[in-house]
Residue, then its C-alpha position, 0 to 999 in steps of 0.5 A: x500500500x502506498x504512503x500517504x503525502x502525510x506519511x512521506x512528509x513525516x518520513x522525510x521530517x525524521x529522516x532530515x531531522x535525524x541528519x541534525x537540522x532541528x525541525x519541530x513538529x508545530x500547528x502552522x495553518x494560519x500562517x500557511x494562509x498568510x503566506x498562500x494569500x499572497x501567492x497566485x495559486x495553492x502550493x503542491x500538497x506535498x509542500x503544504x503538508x510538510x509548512x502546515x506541521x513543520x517549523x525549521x531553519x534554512x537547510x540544505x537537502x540534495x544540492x538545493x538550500x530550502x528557505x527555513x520556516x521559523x516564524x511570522x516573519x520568515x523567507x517564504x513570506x518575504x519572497x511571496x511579499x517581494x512584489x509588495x515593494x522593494x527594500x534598499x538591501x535588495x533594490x530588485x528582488x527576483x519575486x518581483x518577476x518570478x510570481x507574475x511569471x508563474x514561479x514562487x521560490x523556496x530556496x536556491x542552489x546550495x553551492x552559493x549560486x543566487x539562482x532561484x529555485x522555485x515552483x512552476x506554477x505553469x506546469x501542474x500534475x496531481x495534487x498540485x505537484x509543481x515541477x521544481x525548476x532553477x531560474x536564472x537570477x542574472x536573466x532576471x537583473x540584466x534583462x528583466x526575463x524569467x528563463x528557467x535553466x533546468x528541471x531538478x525535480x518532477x515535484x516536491x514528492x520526487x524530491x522527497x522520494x529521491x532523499x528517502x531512497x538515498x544511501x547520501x541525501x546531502x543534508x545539511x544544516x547551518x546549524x544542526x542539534x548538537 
């Protein structure tokens, strides 16, 4: 019998959790909301289920960097908020061009590269699993053009099937539990 998403998210939750990164299970409906409101369209279920009961810091997981969910102020709802207006740090914020096109970012490649990695809103399959792509951020601020430079993933579930499978899932965390 095949796993529920749920199951596969607390899985994938132990598993992550047992490679050091300090994930707590807590009750994030509302601020899943908040964060929802701003974006054009529902997130995968897959994604929902793993923000909706689980709090974590940025980490790191088969070469990408997941922005953490810590907070009401967090990296996920800054991005969605990043159309709203631009701050003086980040004069040109990448969201500003990645929703309208399609794409709502939720980390970036975990070698440094300021690529966005993102959901692709434009492409659907069951659930809502969104493929998982990588924009090309100097597209986006030399030319003002969202191009997707590759595919990485079929959806967050391939993700979480691929780090479930794997004899080295490459997680990492900033600052793991000790």
């Amino acid at each position: 019998m095949p796993a529920t998403t749920d199951q596969l998210i607390d899985s994938f939750a132990a598993m992550v959790k047992g490679r050091g990164v300090p994930i707590r299970e807590e009750e994030n409906a509302s601020r899943l909301r908040i964060f929802e409101e701003k974006l054009p369209k529902r997130l995968p279920q897959s994604f929902e289920s793993f923000l909706c009961r689980c709090s974590f810091p940025a980490f790191d997981v088969m070469g990408i960097s997941l922005f953490g969910w810590d907070s009401d102020s967090n990296a996920y709802v800054q991005e969605a908020s990043a159309g709203e207006g631009s701050s003086r740090r980040f004069p040109v914020h990448l969201s500003k061009f990645l929703i309208p096109a399609g794409y709502v970012r939720i980390g970036r490649p975990d070698g440094g590269d300021f690529d966005a990695i993102c959901f692709d809103f434009k492409r659907q399959s069951q659930n809502r699993e969104y493929r998982i792509v990588q924009v090309d951020h100097e597209d986006i601020l030399c030319n003002s053009k969202v191009r997707v430079s590759g595919e990485l993933w079929g959806s967050f579930v391939k993700l979480v099937e691929s780090v479930l499978s794997s004899a080295d899932p490459q997680v990492y965390c900033e600052n793991p539990i000790v």
